[in-house]
N, C-alpha and C positions, 0 to 999 in steps of 0.2 A: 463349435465355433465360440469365441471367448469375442468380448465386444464388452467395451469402457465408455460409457457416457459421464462425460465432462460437463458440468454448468454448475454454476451459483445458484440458479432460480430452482429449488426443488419439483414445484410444480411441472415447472418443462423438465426436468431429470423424469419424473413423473409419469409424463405422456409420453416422451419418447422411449422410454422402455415401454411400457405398454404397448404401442404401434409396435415396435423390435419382436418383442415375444407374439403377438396376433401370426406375424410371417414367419418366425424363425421358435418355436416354443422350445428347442433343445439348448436354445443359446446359455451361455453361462454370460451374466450381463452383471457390470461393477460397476459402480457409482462412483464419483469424486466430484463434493460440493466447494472444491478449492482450488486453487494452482498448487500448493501444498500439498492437499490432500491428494491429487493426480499426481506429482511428483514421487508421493510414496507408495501409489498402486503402482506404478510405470516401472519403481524398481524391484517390484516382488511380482508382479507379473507378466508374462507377455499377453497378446492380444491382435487377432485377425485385425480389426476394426475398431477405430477410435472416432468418437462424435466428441469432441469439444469445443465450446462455447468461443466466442476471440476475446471476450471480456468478461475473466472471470471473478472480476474486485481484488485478489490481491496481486495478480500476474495476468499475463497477459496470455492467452490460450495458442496464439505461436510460438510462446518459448516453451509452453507443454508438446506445442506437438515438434518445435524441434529435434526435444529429450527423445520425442517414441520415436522419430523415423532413425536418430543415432542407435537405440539399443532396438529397434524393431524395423529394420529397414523392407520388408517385404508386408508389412502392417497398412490397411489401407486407411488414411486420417482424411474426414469429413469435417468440414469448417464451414460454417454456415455463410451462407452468399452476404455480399455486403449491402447493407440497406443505404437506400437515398434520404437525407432528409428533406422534409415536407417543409412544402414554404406555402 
């Protein structure tokens, strides 16, 4: 199983590999700390699973996961629930 964790925040890249590999330790797990940087793993690899951020500072993490569902349409892309802000 191949799985691409997507985010800006190293730390959270961090943990959620961690959590990933505790359940799954054969996975093969790629990092991308950009929109950039995910745009050029996305085209030198394929990938079961994608965890990307929706804000990633230089693009916006649905036109990352646009790219994967065009060149990986059977890839499943996880996007983090939308939070409320606090009043």
């Amino acid at each position: 199983m191949r799985i691409a964790v997507i985010d800006d925040e190293k730390l959270t890249r961090m943990e959620l590999v961690r959590l990933i590999y505790e359940d799954f330790p054969q996975a093969e797990i790629y990092e991308a700390g950009s929109g950039v940087q995910a745009m050029q793993l996305l085209e030198k690899k394929t990938f079961d699973f994608l965890f990307i951020d929706v804000h990633l500072g230089d693009m916006e993490g649905t036109t990352v996961a646009s790219l994967a569902r065009r060149l990986m349409p059977d890839a499943k892309i996880i996007l983090p629930p939308p939070t409320r802000n606090a009043r």
